[in-house]
N, C-alpha and C positions, 0 to 999 in steps of 0.2 A: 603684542605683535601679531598673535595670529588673529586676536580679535580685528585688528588691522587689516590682513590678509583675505579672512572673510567678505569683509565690507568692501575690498576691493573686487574681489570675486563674482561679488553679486549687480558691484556694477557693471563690471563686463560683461554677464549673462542678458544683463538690460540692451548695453549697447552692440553685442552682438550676437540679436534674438535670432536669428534663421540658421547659424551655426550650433548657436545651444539648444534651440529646438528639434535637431536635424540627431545632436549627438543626444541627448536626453532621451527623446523616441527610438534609436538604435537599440539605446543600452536598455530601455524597458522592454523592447522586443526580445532582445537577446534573453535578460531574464523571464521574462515571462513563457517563452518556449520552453527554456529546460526547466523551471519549475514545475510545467504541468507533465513533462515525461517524470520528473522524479518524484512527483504527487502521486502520479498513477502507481508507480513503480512499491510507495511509500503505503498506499492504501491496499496492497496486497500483502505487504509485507511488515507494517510497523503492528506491535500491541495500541490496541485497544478494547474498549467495550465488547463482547463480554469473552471476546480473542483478549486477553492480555497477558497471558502467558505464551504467545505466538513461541517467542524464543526459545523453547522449552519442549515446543508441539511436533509431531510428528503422522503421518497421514500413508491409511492405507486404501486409496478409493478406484476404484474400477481399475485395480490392477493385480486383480487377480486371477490366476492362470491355473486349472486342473485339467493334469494328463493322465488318459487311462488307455488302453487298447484300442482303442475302436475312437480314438480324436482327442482333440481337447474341446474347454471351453475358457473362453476370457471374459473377465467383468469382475461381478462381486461375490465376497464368501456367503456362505449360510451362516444361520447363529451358531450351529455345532461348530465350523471352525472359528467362529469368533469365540466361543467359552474353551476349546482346548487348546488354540495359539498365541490367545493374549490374554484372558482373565487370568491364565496360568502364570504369566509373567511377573516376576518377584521385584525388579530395579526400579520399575515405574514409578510416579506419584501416584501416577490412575492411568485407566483404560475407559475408553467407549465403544460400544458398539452403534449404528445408526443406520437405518435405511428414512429414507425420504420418501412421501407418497401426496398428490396431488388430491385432495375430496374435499368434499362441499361436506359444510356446516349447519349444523340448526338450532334449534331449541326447543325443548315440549311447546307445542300449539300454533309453531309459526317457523312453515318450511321454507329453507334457501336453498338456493341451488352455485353459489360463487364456491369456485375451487380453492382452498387456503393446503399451504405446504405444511405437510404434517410429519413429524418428525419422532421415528419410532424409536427409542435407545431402552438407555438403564441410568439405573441410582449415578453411575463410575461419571455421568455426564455434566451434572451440579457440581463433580470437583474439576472437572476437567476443565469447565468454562465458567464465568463469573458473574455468573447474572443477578441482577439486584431484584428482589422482590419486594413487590408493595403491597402485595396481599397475602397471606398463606405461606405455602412453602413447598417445596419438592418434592417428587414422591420415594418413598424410601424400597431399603431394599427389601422388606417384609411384601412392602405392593408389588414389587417386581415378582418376587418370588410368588406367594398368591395369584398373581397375573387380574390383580385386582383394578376396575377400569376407571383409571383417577386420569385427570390431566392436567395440566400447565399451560396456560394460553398467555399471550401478548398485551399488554394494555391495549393496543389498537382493536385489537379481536374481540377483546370486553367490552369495548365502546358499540362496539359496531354487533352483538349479539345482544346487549344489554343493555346498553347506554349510560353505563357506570361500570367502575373498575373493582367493586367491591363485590366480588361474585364468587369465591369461595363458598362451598358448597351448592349451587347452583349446577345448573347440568347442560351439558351441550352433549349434539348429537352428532358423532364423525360417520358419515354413509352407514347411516341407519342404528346404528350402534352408541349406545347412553354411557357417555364418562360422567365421572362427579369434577369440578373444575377444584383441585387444592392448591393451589398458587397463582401470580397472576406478576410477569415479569416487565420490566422497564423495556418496550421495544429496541430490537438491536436492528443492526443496519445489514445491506443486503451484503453488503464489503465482507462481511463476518461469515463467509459462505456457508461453513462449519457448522457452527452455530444455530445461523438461522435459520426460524420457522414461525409459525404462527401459531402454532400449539405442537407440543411435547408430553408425549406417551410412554406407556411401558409396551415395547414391543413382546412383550408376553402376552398380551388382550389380544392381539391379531393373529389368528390359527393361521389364515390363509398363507399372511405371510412368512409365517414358521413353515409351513406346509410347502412352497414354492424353492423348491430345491432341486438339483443333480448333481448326479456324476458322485453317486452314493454319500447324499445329504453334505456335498462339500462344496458346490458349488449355490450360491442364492442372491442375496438382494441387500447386502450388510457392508457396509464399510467401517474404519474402524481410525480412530483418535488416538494416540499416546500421549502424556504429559509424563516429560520425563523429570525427573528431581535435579536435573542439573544438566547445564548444556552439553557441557564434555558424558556427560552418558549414554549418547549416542549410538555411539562405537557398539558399546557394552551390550546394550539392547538389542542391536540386530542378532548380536553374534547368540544370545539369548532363546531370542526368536526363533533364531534357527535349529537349536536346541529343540527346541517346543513343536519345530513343521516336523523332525524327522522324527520326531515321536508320536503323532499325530498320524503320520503316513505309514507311521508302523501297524496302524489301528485298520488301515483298509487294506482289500483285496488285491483292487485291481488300480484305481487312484490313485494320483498321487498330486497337491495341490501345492504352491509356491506363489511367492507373490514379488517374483520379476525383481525391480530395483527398488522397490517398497522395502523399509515406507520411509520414505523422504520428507526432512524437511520441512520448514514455512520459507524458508530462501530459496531453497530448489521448486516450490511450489510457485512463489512469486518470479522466477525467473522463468518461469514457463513450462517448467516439470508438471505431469499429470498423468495418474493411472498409469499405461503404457508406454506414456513416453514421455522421453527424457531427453532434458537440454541442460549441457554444460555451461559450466560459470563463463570457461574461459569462451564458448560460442557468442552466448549474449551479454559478456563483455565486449568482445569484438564488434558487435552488433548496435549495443545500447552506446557504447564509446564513441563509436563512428558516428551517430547521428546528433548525441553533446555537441562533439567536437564543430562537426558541418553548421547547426545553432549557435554557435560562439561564434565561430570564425568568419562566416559571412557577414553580419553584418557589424561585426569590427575591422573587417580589412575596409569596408564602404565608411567607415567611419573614424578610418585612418589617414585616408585622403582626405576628409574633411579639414581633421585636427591640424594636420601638419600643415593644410595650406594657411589655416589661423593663427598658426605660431610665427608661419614666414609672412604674413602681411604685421605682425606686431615687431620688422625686424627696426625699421624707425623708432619708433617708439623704448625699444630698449636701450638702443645708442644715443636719443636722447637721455634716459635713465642715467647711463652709464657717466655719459658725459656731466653729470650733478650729482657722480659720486658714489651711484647704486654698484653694490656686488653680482657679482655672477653669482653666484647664491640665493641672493635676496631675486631676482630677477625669476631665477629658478624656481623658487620655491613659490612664485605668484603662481607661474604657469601650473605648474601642479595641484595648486590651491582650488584652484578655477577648474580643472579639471573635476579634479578628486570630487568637488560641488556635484559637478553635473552627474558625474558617476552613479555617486550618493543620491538623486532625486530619481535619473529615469531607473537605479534598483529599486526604488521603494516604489514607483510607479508600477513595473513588475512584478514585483511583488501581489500589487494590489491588481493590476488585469490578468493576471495568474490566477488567483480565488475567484473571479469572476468569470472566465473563460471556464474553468473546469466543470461546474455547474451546467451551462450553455453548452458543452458540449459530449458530457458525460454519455450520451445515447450512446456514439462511437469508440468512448475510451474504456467508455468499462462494460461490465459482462454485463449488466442488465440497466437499463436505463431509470428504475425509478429506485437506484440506491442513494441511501441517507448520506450525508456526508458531514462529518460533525468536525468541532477544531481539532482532537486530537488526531486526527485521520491526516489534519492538513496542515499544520503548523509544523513545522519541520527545520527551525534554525539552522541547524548545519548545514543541512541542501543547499539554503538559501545563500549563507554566509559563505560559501563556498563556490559558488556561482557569483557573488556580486564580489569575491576576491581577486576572483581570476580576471572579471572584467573590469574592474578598479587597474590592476597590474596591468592591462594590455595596452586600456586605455593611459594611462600613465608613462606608459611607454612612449606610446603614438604622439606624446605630447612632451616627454622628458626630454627625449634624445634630439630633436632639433632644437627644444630649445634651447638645452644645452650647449647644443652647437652655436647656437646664431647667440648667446647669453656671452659667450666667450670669446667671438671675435673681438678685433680691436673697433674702439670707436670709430672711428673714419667709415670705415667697411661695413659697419651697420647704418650710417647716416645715409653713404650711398646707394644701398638696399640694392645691389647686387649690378649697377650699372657700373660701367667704368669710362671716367674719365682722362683724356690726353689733359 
């Protein structure tokens, strides 16, 4: 029977092409819209490479605030508060420390001048994030400690200094300054904000930027990564933390340094939380809600009128049915059929101008325009299954309830399709 139903289905899609054409493009617009808000949404916020522990992560970046007499300052800590506020911390899995810095690269005998993101941490950073290595290996805490000048570069970076990826022990040159390269990692994407860089140092090599501090060595250039051992240890951690600052602020004179609503999240990060400022769930739910909601429902009320006026010109045609015997059931259940079809093609259509749209216009939607964007980034079942439910059900609607209606009148009153006869 429903193999039956199908086949009926598909004929009516044939014979009435500029109706199915009309609701099929609705409904792949309607998906295709909130697919790419919840892709964008999704690429800030789901694990992946070499963020895969997102859920777990925690972040304390440019929001950090030291008050002394004479002002404050806001931005980032120095490495002193990063080794006495969080290397100190006991709940962790691990801690990072990181500042970022923009220089140009070389090699013995052949100088460049291009700027690659250079990313200064510690050993705590190989557990924090998950990067696959295809040469070598990380640098350990003996190099950090030493402040020995090793580093970790990108297979792109290898290609592009080297023109192979097999460069362990080989040597690049960060603004004048000779690292030995001991690993060589699977490029991550720009989405992995954290993460990414193009080579990866022990920020102990770099005096200057040990050196580049205030506000009595507590204020500097350092942001800082948590990986907590379990989601619910959240809590635990701050309260930790805080432990750890007023012990820390017991150590100065006149300072005293804090880090505002830090440190938040990868959910409050992807909802718009950053450094200084902060945005509530319930704000950009209200927010992200409202403009779902506006994407659904415009072009299904346009596509309600459609349906309904198609169910009321098949109202002949049922009252013949009826009249050879056909149930108000069976009548019912075609119109649904026929639907539910079109539903099911302009989602998977959506579907598919949704991965193609986001690409095309990623310049706008995301923070830098030349980030990667892999399947795991963008595959998202649920989003999707969730969005072609709601529009299955609405549309379903737009097409149940008169048929219903017109399915269940008497014969007579169907044949005369709504005229009335003396």
């Amino acid at each position: 029977m429903i193999k039956q139903y199908l086949k009926q289905a598909f004929y009516m899609l044939k014979e009435n092409r500029l109706i199915s054409i009309i609701s099929i493009a609705g409904t792949a617009i309607s998906i295709a819209m909130i697919m790419i808000v919840v892709l964008v949404f999704q690429i800030q916020f789901a694990n992946y490479y070499p963020e895969n522990d997102r859920d777990r992560m925690m972040y304390v970046e440019n929001g950090t605030e030291v008050r002394s007499s004479d002002g404050w300052n806001r931005g980032a800590m120095s490495a002193e508060a990063v080794k006495e506020c969080f290397y100190s911390l006991e709940l962790p899995e691990a801690v990072s420390g990181y500042a970022l810095s923009l220089k140009p690269l070389s090699i013995p005998g052949k100088r460049m001048y291009k700027g690659y993101e250079i990313k200064y941490t510690d050993p705590g950073f190989w557990r924090v994030f998950s990067f696959r290595f295809v040469a070598g290996k990380p640098f350990t805490q003996a190099d950090f400690d030493a402040a020995i000048p090793v580093a970790v570069v990108s297979e792109s970076v290898a290609r592009k200094l080297y023109g192979f990826t097999d460069v362990v022990g080989k040597d690049v040159i960060i603004d004048q300054a000779v690292y030995t390269i001991c690993g060589v990692v699977e490029d991550a994407s720009r989405a992995a904000d954290t993460a990414f860089a193009s080579v990866w140092v022990p920020y102990t090599t770099d005096r200057i930027l040990l050196a580049n501090t205030t506000k009595e060595n507590m204020a500097g250039s350092f942001s800082v990564c948590i990986l907590a051992k379990r989601k619910g240890d959240f809590d635990a951690i701050r309260q930790e933390l805080d432990r750890q600052i007023e012990r820390y602020n017991g150590m100065k004179k006149d300072c005293k340094i804090n880090f505002m609503g830090n440190p938040i999240t990868r959910l409050e990060v992807a909802i718009g939380s950053q450094g200084q400022v902060h945005v509530s769930l319930k704000d950009y739910l209200l927010e992200t809600g409202s403009l779902l909601l506006f994407l659904l429902f415009v072009p299904a009320l346009n596509l309600l009128g459609v349906t309904q006026s198609a169910v009321q010109k098949r109202r002949v045609e049922m009252g013949v049915r009826k009249a050879f015997g056909a149930t108000c059931g069976v009548l019912i259940r075609q119109v649904l059929y026929e639907n539910g079809l079109m539903t099911l093609i302009g989602g998977a259509l959506g579907l598919i101008l949704s991965l193609l749209f986001l690409p095309v216009c990623k310049d706008f939607l995301l923070k830098s325009a030349d980030t990667a964007l892999s399947g795991d980034m963008l595959f998202q079942p649920m989003a999707f299954g969730a969005a072609l439910l709601f529009c299955l059900l609405l549309n379903l609607l737009s097409a149940g309830i008169p048929a219903a209606r017109i399915a269940c009148q008497k014969i007579v009153a169907s044949l005369r399709d709504g005229e009335e006869f003396l």
